[in-house]
C-alpha positions as CSV (number, residue, x, y, z in Angstrom):
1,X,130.8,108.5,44.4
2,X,131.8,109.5,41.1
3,X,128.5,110.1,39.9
4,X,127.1,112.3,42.8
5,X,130.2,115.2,41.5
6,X,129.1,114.3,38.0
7,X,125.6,115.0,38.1
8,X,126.2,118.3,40.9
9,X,128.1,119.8,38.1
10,X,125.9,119.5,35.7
11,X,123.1,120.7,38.2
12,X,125.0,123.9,38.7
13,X,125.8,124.7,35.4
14,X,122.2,124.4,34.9
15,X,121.8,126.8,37.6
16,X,124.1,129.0,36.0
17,X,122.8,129.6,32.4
18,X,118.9,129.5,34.0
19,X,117.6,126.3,33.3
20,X,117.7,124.7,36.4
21,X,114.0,123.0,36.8
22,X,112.1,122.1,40.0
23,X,108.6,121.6,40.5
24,X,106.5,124.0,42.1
25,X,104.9,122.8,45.2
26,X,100.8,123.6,44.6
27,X,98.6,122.9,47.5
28,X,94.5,123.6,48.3
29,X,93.9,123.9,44.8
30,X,90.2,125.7,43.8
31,X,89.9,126.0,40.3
32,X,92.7,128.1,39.1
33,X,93.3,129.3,42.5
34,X,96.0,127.5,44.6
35,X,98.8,128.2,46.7
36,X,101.9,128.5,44.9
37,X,104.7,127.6,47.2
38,X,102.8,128.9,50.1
39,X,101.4,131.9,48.1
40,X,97.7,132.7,47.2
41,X,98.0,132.5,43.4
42,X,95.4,132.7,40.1
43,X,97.4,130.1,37.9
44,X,97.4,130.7,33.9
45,X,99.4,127.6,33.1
46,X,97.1,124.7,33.3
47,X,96.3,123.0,30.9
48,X,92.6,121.7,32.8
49,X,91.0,123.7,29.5
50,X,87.6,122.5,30.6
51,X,88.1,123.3,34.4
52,X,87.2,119.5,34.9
53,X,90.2,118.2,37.0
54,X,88.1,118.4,40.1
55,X,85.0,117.0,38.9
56,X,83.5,114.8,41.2
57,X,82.6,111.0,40.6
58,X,78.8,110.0,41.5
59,X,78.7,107.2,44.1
60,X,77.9,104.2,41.7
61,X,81.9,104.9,40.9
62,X,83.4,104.8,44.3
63,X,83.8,101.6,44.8
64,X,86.4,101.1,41.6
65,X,89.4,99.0,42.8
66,X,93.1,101.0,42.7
67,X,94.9,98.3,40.9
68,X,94.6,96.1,37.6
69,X,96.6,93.2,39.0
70,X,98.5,92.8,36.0
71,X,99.3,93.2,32.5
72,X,96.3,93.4,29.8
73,X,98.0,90.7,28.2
74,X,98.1,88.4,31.0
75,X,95.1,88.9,33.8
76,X,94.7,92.8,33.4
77,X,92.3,93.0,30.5
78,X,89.1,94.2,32.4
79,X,85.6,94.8,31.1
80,X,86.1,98.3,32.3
81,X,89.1,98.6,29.9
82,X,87.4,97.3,26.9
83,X,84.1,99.1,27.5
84,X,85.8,102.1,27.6
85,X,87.5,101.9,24.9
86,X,84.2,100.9,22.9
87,X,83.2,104.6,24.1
88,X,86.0,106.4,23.3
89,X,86.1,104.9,19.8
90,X,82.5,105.5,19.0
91,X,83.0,109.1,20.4
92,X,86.1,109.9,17.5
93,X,84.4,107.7,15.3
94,X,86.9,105.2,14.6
95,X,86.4,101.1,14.6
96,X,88.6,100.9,18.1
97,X,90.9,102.4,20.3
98,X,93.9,101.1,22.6
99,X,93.9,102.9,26.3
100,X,97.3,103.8,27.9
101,X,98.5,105.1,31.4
102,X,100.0,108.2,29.6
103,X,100.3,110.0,26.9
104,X,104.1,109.6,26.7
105,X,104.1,106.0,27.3
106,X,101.4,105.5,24.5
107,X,103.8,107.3,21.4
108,X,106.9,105.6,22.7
109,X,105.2,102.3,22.1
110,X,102.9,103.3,19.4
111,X,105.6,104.5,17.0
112,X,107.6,101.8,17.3
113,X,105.2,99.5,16.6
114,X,103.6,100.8,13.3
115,X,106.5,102.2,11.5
116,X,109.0,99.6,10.0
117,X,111.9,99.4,8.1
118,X,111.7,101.0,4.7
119,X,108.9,103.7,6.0
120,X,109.8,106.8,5.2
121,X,108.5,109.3,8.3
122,X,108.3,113.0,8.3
123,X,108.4,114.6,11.3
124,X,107.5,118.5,12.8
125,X,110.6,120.2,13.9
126,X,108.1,121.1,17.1
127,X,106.6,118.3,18.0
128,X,106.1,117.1,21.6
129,X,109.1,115.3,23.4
130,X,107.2,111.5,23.3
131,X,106.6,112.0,19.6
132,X,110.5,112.5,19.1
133,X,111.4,109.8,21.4
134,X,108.8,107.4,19.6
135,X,110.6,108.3,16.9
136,X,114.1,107.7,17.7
137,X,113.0,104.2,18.7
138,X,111.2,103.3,15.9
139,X,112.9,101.6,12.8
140,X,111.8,103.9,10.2
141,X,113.6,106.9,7.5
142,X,113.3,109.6,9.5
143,X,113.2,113.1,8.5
144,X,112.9,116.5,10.6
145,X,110.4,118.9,8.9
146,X,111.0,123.0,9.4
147,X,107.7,123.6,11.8
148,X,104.9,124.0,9.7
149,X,106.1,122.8,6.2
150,X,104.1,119.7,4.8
151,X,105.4,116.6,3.9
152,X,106.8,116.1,0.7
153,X,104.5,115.4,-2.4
154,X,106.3,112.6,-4.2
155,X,109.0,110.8,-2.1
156,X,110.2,108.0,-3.3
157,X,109.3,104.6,-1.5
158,X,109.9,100.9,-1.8
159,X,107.0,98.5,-2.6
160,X,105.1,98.2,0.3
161,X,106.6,101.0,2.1
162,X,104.4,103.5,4.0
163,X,105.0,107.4,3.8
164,X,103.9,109.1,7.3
165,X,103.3,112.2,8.6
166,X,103.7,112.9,12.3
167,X,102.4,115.7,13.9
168,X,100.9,117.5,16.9
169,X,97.1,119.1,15.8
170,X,98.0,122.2,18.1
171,X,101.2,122.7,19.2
172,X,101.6,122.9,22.9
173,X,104.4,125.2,23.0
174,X,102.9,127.9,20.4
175,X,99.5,127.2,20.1
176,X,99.5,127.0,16.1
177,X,97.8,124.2,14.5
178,X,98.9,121.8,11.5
179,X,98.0,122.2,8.0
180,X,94.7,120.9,7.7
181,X,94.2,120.8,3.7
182,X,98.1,119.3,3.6
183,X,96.9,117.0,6.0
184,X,93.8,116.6,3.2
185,X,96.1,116.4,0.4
186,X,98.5,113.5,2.3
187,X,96.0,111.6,2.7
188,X,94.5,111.9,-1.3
189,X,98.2,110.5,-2.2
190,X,97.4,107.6,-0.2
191,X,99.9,108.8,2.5
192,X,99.5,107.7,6.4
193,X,99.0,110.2,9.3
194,X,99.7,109.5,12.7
195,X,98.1,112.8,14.4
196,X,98.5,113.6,18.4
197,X,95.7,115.6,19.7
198,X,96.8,116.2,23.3
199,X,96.1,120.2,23.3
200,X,92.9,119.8,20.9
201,X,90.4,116.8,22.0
202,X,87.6,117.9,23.8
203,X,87.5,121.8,22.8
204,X,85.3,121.6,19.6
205,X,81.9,120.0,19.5
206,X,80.6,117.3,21.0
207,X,84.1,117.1,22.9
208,X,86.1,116.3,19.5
209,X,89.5,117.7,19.0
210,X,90.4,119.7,16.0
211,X,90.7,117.0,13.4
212,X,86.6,116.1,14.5
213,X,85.5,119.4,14.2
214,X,87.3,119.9,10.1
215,X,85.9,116.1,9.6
216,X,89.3,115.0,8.9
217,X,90.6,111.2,10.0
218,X,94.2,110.0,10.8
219,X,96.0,106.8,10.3
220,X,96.0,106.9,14.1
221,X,95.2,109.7,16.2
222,X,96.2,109.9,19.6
223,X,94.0,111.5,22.4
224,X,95.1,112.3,26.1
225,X,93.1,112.7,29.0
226,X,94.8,114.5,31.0
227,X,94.2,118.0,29.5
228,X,90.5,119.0,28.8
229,X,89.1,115.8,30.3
230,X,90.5,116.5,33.8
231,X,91.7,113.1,34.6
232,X,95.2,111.2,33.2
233,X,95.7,108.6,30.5
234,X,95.4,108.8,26.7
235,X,94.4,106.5,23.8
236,X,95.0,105.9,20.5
237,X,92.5,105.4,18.2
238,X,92.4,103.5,14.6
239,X,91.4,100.7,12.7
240,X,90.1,97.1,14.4
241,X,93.6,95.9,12.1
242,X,95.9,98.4,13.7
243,X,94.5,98.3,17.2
244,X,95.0,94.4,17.1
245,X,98.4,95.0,16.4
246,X,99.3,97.6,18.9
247,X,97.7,95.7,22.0
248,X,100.4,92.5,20.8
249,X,103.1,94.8,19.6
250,X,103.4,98.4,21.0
251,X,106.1,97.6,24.1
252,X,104.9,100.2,26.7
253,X,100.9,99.0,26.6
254,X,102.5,94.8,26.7
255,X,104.8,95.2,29.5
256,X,103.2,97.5,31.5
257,X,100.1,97.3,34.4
258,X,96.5,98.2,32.9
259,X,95.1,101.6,34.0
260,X,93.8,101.7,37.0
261,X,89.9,100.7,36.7
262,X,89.3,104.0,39.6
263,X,91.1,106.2,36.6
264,X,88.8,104.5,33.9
265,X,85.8,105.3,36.4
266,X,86.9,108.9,36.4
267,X,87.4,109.5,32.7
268,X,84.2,107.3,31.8
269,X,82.2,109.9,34.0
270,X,84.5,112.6,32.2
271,X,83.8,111.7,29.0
272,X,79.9,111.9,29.9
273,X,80.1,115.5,31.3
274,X,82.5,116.9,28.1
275,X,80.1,115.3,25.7
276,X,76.8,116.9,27.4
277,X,75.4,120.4,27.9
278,X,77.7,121.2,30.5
279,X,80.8,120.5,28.3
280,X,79.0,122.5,25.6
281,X,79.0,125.8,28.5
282,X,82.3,125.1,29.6
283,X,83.6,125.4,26.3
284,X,81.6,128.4,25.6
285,X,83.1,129.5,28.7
286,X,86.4,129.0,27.2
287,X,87.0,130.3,24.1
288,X,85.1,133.5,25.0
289,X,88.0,133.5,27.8
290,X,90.3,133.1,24.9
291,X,88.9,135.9,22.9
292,X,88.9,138.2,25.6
293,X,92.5,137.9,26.6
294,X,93.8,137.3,22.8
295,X,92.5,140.9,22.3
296,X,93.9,142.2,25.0
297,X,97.2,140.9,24.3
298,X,96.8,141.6,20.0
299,X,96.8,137.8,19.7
300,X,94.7,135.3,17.6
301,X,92.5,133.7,19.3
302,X,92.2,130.3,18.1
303,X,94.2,128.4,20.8
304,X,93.9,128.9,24.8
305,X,98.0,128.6,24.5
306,X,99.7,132.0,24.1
307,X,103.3,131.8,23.5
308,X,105.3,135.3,25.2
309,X,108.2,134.8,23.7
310,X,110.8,136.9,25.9
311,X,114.3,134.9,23.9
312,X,116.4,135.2,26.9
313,X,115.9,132.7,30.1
314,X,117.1,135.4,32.1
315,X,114.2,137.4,31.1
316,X,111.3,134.9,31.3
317,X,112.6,133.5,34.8
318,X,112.1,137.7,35.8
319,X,109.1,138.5,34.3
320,X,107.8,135.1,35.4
321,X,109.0,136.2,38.9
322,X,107.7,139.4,38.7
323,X,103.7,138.0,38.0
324,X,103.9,135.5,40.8
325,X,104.7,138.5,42.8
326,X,101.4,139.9,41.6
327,X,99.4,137.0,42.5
328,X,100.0,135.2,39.2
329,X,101.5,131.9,38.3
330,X,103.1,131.6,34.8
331,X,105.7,129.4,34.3
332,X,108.6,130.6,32.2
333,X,110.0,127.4,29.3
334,X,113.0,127.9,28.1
335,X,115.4,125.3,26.3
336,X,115.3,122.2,25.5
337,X,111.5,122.7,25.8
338,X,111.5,125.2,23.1
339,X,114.3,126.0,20.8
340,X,117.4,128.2,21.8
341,X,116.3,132.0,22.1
342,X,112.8,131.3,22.1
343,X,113.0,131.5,26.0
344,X,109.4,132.5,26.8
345,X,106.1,132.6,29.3
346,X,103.5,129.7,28.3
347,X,100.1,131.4,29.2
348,X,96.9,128.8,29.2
349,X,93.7,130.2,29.4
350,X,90.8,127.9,30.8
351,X,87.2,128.0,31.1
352,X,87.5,128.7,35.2
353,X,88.9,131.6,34.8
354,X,86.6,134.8,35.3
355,X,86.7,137.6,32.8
356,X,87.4,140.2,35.5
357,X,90.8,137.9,35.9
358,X,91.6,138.1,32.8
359,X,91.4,141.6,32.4
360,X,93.5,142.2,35.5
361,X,96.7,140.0,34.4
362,X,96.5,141.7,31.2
363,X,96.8,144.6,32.4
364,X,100.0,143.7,34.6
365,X,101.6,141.4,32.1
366,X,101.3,144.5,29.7
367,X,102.9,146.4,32.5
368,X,105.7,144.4,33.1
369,X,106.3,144.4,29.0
370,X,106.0,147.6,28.1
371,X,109.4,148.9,30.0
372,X,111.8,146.9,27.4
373,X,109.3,147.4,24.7
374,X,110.3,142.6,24.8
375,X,108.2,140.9,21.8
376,X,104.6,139.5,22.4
377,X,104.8,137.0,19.6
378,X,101.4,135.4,18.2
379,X,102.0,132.6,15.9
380,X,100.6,134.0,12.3
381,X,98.0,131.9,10.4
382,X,95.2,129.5,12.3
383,X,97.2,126.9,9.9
384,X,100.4,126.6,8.0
C-alpha cells in the first residue's frame, strides 16, 4: 500500500536527522533502579518526584473493580468518583474538581469548553503539547507569548469577552516557573487564568503545587497524578459553576469511560501518604537531592528538572549514549519536544535517589562535558 512507503520514508528521514523515537523497554523496576533494555541502570528521567509509583495499596483497596462500565454521564458516575473529587478539591481548596483518565485528555476537552468565541487567550511559547492542542481546538483569539513574557495589560475585548492566560506553573522541559506576581497582577485586572500544574502539585507543603505554596488561585488549575503522586489521571479544579459546565461540556470527560475505580483506589491512598508525614520526608528527601546536584552542576535549584542543553541531536543522542554506558539513563529530547537547536538531556531528580548517586553521575556527566567545553544551561530567575 501506498501508505506503508509513505510513512517508511518519513520513518527514515527521521532516522536520518536523529529524531527517530522508540520507547525504551524498562523491566524489574526498584526505585530508580531498572533494567534499561536489558541493562542494570540508575534512571534520572522520571518524573515519580516523590518515589511513590510503587507504593503499595492496603488490603481494604484490593477489591476495587477494573472497569467503570460506562460513561459518567450515562452509568459511570460512581461514589468513588465523586468522593474523590470532594478530596481533591478540599485539598487545593477550591469549591470542586472534575477527574480525568489523563492529563492530555483533560486540556484537550477543558480548553475547548471554557474558551468561546470573542475570548481573547494568551498562550506560553513553551507550554506542554495538550495545552497547544486544547488550544488549537478551542474557539478562541489566540495568541503565542515569547516564553516567559506576561500577558498583555490592556487588550482590548468585546462585552462579555474573557481575557486568559494559559500557562504551565513549571515548565517541564526547563524547569522555570511562571511569573507569579504577573499572574498576581492578571488576576487584579479581572483577567482569567487557566494554570497546569503537572510538574508542581505535590512538591510544596501539604502536597500543594506551586500556586498553593505563593497562596495564589487560578480560574482553573489543572493537577495530574501521574508525576509526584505515583499513580495516573489528573483533575481540574474550579468553581461549583465551571465544574458543572465541564462534566456537560468538555468532549474528552462526556465521551469517554470513567477512571477506573482500582486507579481512584490508588490515588485516594496516594493522596493520604503525600499529604502526611511521610510526604513531608519524601519531599525533604527531595529538594535536598535537588540542592545537592544543582550545585554540583552550577544550577538553581528550585526545580528537580535540569535542562542540559547540548543544541545539536547528534550530540544529546551521544552523550545520552555515552551515560547509559555508565549505568545511567537520561533520555536525550530534541525537536519538536523542544524548539530547534535546543537539542538537550532532560535530568529529573527524585526523592529515591541517594546522595552518593548523585554525586557519582555528576561526576561523569561533568566528564563527558568538559571535552567540548558543550553549554550546561540553567534557566535564570526562579520566575520571569
Amino acid at each position: 500500500m501506498a501508505i506503508e512507503h509513505r510513512i517508511a520514508a518519513r520513518l527514515a528521514a527521521l532516522g536520518a536527522a536523529g529524531l527517530a523515537r522508540r520507547p525504551p523497554v524498562i523491566e524489574r523496576r526498584n526505585g530508580c533502579r531498572y533494567l534499561l533494555d536489558g541493562r542494570p541502570v540508575i534512571g534520572l528521567c522520571s518524573n515519580d518526584y516523590l518515589g511513590l509509583a510503587e507504593l503499595t495499596l492496603g488490603s481494604e483497596h484490593d477489591a476495587s473493580s477494573a472497569g467503570a462500565a460506562g460513561s459518567r454521564l450515562i452509568c459511570g458516575d460512581l461514589a468513588e468518583h465523586r468522593a474523590l473529587e470532594r478530596t481533591l478539591a478540599q485539598l487545593v481548596g477550591y469549591e470542586d474538581a472534575v477527574l480525568f483518565p489523563s492529563g492530555f485528555q483533560l486540556n484537550v476537552g477543558v480548553l475547548p469548553a471554557l474558551l468561546e468565541p470573542g475570548d481573547l487567550v494568551e498562550s506560553d511559547a513553551l507550554n506542554h503539547a495538550s495545552l497547544i492542542d486544547g488550544l488549537r481546538l478551542a474557539r478562541a483569539e489566540l495568541r503565542v507569548l515569547p516564553h516567559g513574557t506576561p500577558p498583555s495589560p490592556s487588550p482590548s475585548l468585546a462585552d462579555g469577552a474573557e481575557h486568559w492566560w494559559v500557562s504551565e506553573s513549571t515548565f517541564s522541559m526547563d524547569g522555570d516557573h511562571v511569573d507569579l506576581e504577573a499572574l498576581r497582577d492578571h488576576h487584579a485586572r479581572g483577567g482569567t487564568s487557566y494554570i497546569d500544574e503537572a510538574h508542581g502539585f505535590g512538591l510544596y507543603r501539604g502536597g500543594l503545587g506551586l500556586l498553593g505554596q505563593h497562596q495564589l488561585r487560578a480560574s482553573a488549575l489543572v493537577c495530574t497524578l501521574s508525576k509526584a503522586y505515583g499513580c495516573a489521571g489528573a483533575f481540574v479544579a474550579a468553581s461549583t459553576t465551571l465544574c458543572e459546565w465541564i462534566r456537560g461540556r468538555a468532549r474528552s470527560f462526556v465521551y469517554s469511560t470513567g477512571v477506573s475505580p482500582a486507579l481512584v483506589a490508588r490515588i485516594a491512598r496516594a493522596v493520604e501518604v503525600v499529604a502526611s508525614p511521610i510526604g513531608d520526608q519524601r519531599r525533604a528527601q527531595l529538594w535536598s537531592n535537588v540542592r545537592r546536584l544543582a550545585d554540583r552542576l552550577g544550577m538553581r535549584d528550585d526545580s528537580p528538572i535540569f535542562p542540559i542543553v547540548v543544541h545539536t541531536n547528534a550530540r544529546a543522542l551521544a552523550l545520552a549514549a555515552a551515560l547509559r554506558d555508565r549505568g545511567w539513563h537520561v533520555q536525550p529530547i530534541r525537536p519538536p519536544t523542544v524548539p530547534e537547536g535546543t537539542a538537550r538531556l532532560r535530568i529529573t531528580v527524585t526523592a529515591a535517589h541517594e546522595p552518593a548517586m548523585l554525586d557519582a553521575f555528576a561526576d561523569d556527566l561533568l566528564a563527558l562535558l568538559e571535552p567540548d567545553h558543550h553549554e550546561t544551561r540553567a534557566v535564570a530567575g526562579a520566575t520571569r
